[in-house]
C-alpha positions in Angstrom: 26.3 -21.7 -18.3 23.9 -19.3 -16.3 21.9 -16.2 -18.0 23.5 -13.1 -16.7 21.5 -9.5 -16.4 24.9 -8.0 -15.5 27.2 -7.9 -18.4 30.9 -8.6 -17.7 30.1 -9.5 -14.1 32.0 -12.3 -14.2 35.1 -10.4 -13.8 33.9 -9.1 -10.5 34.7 -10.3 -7.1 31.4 -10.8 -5.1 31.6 -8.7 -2.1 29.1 -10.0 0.9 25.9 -7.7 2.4 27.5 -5.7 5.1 24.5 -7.1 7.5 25.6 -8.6 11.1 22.4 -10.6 11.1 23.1 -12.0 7.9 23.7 -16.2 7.7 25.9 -18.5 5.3 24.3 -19.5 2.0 22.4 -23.1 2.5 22.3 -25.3 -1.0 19.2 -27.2 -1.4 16.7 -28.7 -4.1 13.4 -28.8 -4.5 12.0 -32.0 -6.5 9.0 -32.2 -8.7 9.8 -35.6 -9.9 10.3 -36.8 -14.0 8.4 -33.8 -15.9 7.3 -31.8 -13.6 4.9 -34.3 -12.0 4.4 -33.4 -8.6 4.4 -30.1 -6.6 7.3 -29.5 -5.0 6.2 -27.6 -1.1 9.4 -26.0 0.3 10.3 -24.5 3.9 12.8 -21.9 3.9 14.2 -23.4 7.2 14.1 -26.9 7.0 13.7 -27.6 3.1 11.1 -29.3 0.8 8.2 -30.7 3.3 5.8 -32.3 0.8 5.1 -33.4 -2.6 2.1 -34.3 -4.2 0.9 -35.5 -7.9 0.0 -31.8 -9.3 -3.0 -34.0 -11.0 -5.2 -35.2 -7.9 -7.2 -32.7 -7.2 -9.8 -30.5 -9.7 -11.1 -27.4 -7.5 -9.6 -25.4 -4.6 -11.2 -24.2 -1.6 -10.6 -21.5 1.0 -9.3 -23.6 4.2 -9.8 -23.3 7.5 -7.3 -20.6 8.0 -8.4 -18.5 4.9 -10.3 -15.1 5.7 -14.2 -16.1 6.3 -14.7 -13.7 3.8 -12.8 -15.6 1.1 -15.4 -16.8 -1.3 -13.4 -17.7 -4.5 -12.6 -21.2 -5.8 -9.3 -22.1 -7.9 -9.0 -24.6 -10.7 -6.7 -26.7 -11.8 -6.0 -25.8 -15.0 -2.6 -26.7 -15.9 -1.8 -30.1 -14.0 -0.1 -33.0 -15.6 -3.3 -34.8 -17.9 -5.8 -32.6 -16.6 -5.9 -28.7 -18.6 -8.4 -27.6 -17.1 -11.1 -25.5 -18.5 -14.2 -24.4 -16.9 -16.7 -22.5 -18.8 -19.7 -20.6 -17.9 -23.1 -21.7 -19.2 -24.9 -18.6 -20.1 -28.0 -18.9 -19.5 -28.2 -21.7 -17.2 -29.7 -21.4 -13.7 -29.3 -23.5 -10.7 -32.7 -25.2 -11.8 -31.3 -26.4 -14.7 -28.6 -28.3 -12.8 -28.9 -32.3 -14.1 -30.3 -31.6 -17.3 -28.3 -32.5 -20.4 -25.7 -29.5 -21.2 -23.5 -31.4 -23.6 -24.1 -28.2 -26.3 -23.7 -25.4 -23.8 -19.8 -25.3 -24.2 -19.6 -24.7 -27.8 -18.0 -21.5 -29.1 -17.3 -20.4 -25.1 -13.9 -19.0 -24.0 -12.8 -20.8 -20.5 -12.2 -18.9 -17.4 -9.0 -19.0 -16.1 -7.6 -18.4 -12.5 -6.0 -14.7 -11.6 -2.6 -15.7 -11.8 -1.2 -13.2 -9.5 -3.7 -13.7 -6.2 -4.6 -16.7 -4.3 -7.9 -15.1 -3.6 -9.7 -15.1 -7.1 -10.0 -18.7 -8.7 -11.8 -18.8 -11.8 -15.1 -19.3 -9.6 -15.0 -15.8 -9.3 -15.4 -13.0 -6.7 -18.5 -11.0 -6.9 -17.2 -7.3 -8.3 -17.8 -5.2 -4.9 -14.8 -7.7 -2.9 -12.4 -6.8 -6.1 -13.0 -9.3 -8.4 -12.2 -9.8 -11.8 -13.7 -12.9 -12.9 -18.0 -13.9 -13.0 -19.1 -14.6 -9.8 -20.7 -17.7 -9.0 -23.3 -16.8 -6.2 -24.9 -13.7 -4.7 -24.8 -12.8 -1.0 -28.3 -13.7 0.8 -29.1 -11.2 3.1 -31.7 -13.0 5.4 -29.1 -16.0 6.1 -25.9 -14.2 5.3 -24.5 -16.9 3.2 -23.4 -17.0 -0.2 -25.8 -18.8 -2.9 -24.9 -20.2 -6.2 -26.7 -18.1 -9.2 -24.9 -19.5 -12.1 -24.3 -23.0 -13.7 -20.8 -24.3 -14.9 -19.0 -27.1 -18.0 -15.1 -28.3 -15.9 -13.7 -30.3 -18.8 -10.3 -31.6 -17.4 -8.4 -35.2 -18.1 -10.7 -36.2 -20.8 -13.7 -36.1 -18.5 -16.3 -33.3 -18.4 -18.8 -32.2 -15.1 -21.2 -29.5 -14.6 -20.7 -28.0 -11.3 -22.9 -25.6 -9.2 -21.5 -24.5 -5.9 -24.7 -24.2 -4.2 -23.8 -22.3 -1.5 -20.9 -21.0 0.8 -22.1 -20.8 4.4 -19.4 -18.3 5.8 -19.1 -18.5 9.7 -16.8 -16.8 12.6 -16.7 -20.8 13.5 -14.9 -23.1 11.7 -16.9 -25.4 13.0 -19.9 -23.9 11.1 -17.8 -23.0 7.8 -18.7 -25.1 5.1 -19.1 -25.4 1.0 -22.4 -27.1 -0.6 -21.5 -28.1 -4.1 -23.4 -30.1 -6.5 -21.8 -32.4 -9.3 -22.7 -33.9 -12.1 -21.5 -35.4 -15.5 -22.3 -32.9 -18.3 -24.7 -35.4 -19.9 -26.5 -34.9 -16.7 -25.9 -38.2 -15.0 -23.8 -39.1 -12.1 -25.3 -36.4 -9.9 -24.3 -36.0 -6.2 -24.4 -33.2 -3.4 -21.3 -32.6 -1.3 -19.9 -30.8 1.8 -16.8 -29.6 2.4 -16.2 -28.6 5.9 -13.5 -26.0 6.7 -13.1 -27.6 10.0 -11.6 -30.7 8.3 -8.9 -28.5 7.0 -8.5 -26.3 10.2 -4.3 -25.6 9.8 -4.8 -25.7 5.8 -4.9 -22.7 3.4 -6.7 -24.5 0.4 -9.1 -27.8 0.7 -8.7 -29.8 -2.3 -11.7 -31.6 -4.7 -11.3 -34.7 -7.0 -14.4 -34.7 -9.3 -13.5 -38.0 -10.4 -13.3 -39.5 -7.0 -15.9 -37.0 -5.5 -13.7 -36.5 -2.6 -11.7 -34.3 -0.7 -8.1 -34.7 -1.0 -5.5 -33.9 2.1 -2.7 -32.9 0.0 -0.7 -29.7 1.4 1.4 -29.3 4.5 -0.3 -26.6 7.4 -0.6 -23.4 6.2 3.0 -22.3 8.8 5.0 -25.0 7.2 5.4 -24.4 3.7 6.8 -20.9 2.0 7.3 -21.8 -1.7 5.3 -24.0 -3.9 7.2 -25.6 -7.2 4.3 -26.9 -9.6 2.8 -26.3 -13.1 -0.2 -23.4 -13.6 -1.3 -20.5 -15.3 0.2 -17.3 -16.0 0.2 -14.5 -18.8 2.4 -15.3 -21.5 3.4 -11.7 -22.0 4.8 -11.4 -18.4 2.3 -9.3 -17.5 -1.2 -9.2 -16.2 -3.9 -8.6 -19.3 -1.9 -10.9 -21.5 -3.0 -14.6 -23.1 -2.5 -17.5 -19.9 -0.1 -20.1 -20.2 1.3 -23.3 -19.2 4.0 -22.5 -16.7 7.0 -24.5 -14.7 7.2 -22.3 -11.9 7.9 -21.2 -7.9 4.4 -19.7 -6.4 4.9 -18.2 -2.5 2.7 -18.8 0.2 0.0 -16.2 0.9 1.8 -15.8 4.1 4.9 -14.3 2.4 5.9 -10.9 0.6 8.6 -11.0 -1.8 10.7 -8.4 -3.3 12.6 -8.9 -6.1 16.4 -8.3 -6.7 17.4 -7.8 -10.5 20.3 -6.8 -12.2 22.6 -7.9 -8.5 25.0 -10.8 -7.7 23.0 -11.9 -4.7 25.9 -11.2 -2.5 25.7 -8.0 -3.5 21.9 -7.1 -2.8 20.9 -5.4 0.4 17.5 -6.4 1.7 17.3 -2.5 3.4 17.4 -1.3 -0.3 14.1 -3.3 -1.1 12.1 -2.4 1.7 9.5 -0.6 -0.4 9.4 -3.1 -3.1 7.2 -6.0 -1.5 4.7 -7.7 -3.4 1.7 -10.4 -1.7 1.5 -11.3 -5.4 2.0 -15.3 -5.6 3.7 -15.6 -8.9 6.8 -12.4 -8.7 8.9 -15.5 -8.7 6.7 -17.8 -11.0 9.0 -19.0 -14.4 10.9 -15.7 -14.7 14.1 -17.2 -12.8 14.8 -18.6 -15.5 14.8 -18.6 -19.6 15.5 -20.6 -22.8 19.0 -20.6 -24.1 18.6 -20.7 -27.8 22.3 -20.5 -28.4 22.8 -24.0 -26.7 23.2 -27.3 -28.4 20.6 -27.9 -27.8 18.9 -25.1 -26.5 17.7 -25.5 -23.0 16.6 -23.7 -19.9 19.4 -22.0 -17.7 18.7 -19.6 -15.2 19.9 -16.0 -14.0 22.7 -15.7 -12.0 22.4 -12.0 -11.3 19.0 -12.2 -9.7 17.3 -13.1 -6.1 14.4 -12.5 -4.2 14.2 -11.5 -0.4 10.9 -13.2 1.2 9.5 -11.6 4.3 7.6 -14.5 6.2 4.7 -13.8 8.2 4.2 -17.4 9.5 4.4 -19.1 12.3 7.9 -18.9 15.2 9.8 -17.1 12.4 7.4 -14.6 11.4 8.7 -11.2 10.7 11.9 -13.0 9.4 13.1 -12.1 6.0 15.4 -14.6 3.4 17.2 -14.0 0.4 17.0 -17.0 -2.4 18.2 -17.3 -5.8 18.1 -20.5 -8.2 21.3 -21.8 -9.7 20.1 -24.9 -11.5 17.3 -26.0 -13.4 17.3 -28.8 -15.7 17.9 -28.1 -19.5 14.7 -30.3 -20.4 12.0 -30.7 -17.9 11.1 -34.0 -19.8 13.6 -35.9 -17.1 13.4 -35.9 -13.1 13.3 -32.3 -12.2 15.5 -31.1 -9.4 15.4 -27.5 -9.2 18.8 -25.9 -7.2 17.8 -23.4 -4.6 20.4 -21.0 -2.5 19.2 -19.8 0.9 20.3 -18.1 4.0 18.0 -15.6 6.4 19.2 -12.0 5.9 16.9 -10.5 8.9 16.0 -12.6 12.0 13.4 -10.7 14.0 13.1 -10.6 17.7 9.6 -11.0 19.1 8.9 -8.6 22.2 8.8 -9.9 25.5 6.1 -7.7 26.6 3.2 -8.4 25.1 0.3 -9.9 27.0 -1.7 -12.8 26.1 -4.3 -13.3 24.1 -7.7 -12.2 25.5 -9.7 -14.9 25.8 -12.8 -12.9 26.3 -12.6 -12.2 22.5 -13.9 -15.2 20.7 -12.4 -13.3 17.0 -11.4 -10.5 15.4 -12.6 -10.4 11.6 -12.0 -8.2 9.0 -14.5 -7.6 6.1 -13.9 -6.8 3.6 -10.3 -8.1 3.5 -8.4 -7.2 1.4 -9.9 -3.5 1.4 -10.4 -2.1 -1.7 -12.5 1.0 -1.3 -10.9 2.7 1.9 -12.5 1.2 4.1 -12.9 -1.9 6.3 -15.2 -3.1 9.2 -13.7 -4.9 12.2 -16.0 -7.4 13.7 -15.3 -8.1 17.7 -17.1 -11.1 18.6 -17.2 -11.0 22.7 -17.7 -13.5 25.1 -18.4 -11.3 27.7 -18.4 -7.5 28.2 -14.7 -6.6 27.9 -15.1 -3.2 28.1 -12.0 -0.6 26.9 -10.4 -1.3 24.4 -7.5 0.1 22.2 -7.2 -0.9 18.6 -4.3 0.0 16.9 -3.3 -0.1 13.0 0.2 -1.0 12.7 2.6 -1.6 9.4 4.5 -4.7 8.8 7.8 -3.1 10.2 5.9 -2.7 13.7 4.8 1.3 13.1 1.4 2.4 14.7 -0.6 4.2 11.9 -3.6 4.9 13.7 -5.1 4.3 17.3 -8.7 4.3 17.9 -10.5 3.8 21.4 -13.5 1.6 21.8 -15.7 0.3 24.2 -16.4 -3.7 23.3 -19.6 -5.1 24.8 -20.7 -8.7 25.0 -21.5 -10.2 21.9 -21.1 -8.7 18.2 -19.1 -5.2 18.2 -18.5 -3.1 14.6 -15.9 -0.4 14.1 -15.3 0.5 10.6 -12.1 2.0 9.8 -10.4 4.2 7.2 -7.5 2.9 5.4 -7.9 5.2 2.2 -4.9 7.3 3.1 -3.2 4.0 3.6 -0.3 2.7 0.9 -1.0 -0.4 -0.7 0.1 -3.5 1.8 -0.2 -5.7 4.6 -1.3 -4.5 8.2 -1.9 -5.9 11.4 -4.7 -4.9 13.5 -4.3 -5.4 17.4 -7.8 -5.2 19.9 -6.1 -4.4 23.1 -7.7 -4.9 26.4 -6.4 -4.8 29.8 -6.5 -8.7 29.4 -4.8 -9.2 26.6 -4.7 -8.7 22.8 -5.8 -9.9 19.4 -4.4 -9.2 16.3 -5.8 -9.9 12.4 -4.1 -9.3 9.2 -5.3 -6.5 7.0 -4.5 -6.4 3.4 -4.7 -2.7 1.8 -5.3 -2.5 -1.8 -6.0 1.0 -2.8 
């Protein structure tokens, strides 16, 4: 039996979308192994791409192909053996890293990730980039890096660590992108100072830590290649944000997706058109709401709706700027057993890229945004030129391809700065183009006013 939003539905016939573009419904699964042990990657084209024990790894960093700007650092807090907690030590200083801290975690409420955002870990964002939780460093002006102020307890898997991230040296070069951290057991023994290079994780979103190990784990597919995520974490209890976090079976989407939800519709009968205003960057819209506990079964188990779908508007890769339409029909009544979640998908919009545009310019090194996402109306664009380049048009455009604003420049040889007004803007994602007469470059912009 399925949950149904629609009463007496059933008696319906399902009528299909009236779209040309729209293809047949493909069945698939997406496996997370006997109680939700591994994490289940999934490609809306070609099906689940990768799994990996949702247990290997403790902390998150921003990859290679994360904004520069990106600062934050995930834990895990919900993975199979590990619940994760990571406390602050008030108090504590960098200098006081190694010392016995055994006492600091008494009476202290953990830090969790923000469940909706893959951009605010529970190492938190300082407050002026929009975030919510502490943040672990302060911005050095003289070297323009990021260096750690405050002292942290991770108690995961029976095992406990203090952990200062020393410093974050933010770079337009990979190459030069890196994370200082410093470990230790929360006794004060074990210590060790690592790196983690971005450049080792070039086509990755996140670069995985195993405390235990001290080492960095390879365990996600490229940043193009994967569009859903099946795995265990954090999310409010309530269903919405301010509520108490929670252990959760769930379907997180790639930062390089927007979804839109579709409730109270046979998925036949929803109409991505009728949703276009209704996209959210938010990782967890899908999350554990596809489904819910039948307490009428014998005995009661999960089940999941059958009048509810979600259209995802990818942003990665050949298919960008295509859009699908998924719903679940099967998860397993117990998640005690092998997990195979049932997944419907077909495309719904397959976008045609123009022709016409001209290559990149390679006389642009990058195009960075900061801060991205903007959260006070404005944003700087940073034009890092090889040579002089010379006229320039950059244009703002809207994910559907619309030109919000055009703004003439000239770009000289070396670093250029144009900030740019996006408090009029609606809350979204935006492409920024630098246009020369040899060619273009484009960034994302995420508006979050």
């Amino acid at each position: 039996m399925k949950l149904k939003y629609v009463l007496g539905i059933s008696g319906l016939a399902l009528a299909s979308v009236s779209n040309a573009q729209t293809t047949g419904w493909r069945s698939d699964t997406l496996r997370t192994d006997t109680a939700y042990r591994q994490d289940a990657y999934f490609n809306l084209e070609s099906g689940q791409v990768r799994s990996e024990p949702n247990n290997n790894w403790d902390l998150a960093f921003p990859g290679g192909v994360a904004d520069m700007m990106d600062h934050s650092v995930i834990i895990n807090d919900f993975g199979n053996g590990k619940d994760g907690k990571l406390f602050e030590l008030t108090g504590k200083t960098a200098s006081d890293f190694g010392s016995n801290l055994t006492a600091d975690t008494t009476g202290k409420t953990p830090i969790r990730n923000i469940p909706e955002t893959w951009k605010e870990g529970a190492f938190g964002l300082a407050t002026n980039m929009g975030g919510t939780n502490p943040s672990w460093g302060t911005y050095n002006i003289s070297t323009h890096y990021i260096d750690g102020v405050r002292l942290y307890a991770y108690v995961a898997g029976g095992a406990a660590y203090q952990i200062l991230i020393e410093q974050y040296q933010a770079s337009s070069l990979l190459a030069n992108r890196k994370w200082i951290i410093k470990v230790a057991k929360l006794d004060g023994t074990d210590t060790g100072t690592y790196e983690i290079n971005a450049a080792d994780f070039a086509d990755k979103h996140l670069m995985y830590f195993n405390l235990a190990t001290r080492t960095t784990v390879d365990r996600a597919p490229a940043y193009e290649n994967w569009h859903l995520l099946a795995t265990k974490y954090g999310d409010y209890y309530s269903g919405a944000p301010g509520g108490a976090v929670m252990s959760t079976t769930g379907i997180l989407t790639s930062p390089g997706v927007e979804v839109a939800k579709a409730a109270d519709l046979v998925p036949d009968d929803a109409d991505y058109n009728d949703f276009a205003a209704d996209y959210s960057e938010d990782k967890n819209v899908i999350g554990g709401t596809y489904k819910a506990v039948n307490m009428t079964g014998t005995p009661p188990g999960w089940e999941v709706y059958d009048s509810l779908s979600y259209f995802i508007k990818n942003h990665l890769g050949t298919d960008s700027g295509d859009i699908y339409q998924v719903y679940f029909d099967y998860f397993p009544a117990a998640t005690s057993g092998d997990v195979k979640i049932g997944i419907q998908v077909r495309k719904v919009y397959d976008y045609v890229k123009p022709t016409n545009i001209k290559n990149v310019d390679q006389n642009i090194g990058s195009v960075t945004l900061a801060p991205n996402p903007s959260v006070s109306g404005t944003t700087n664009i940073l034009i890092d030129a090889k040579a002089n380049v010379g006229a320039a048009m950059i244009t703002v455009t809207d994910i559907n391809g619309r030109v919000i604003n055009t703004y003439n420049h000239n770009v000289g040889a070396g670093l250029n700065q144009l900030r740019l007004n996006v408090g009029a803007y609606q809350s979204g994602l935006y492409l920024v183009n630098v246009i020369t007469a040899s060619g273009r470059q484009s960034v994302k912009l995420l508006v979050q006013n």
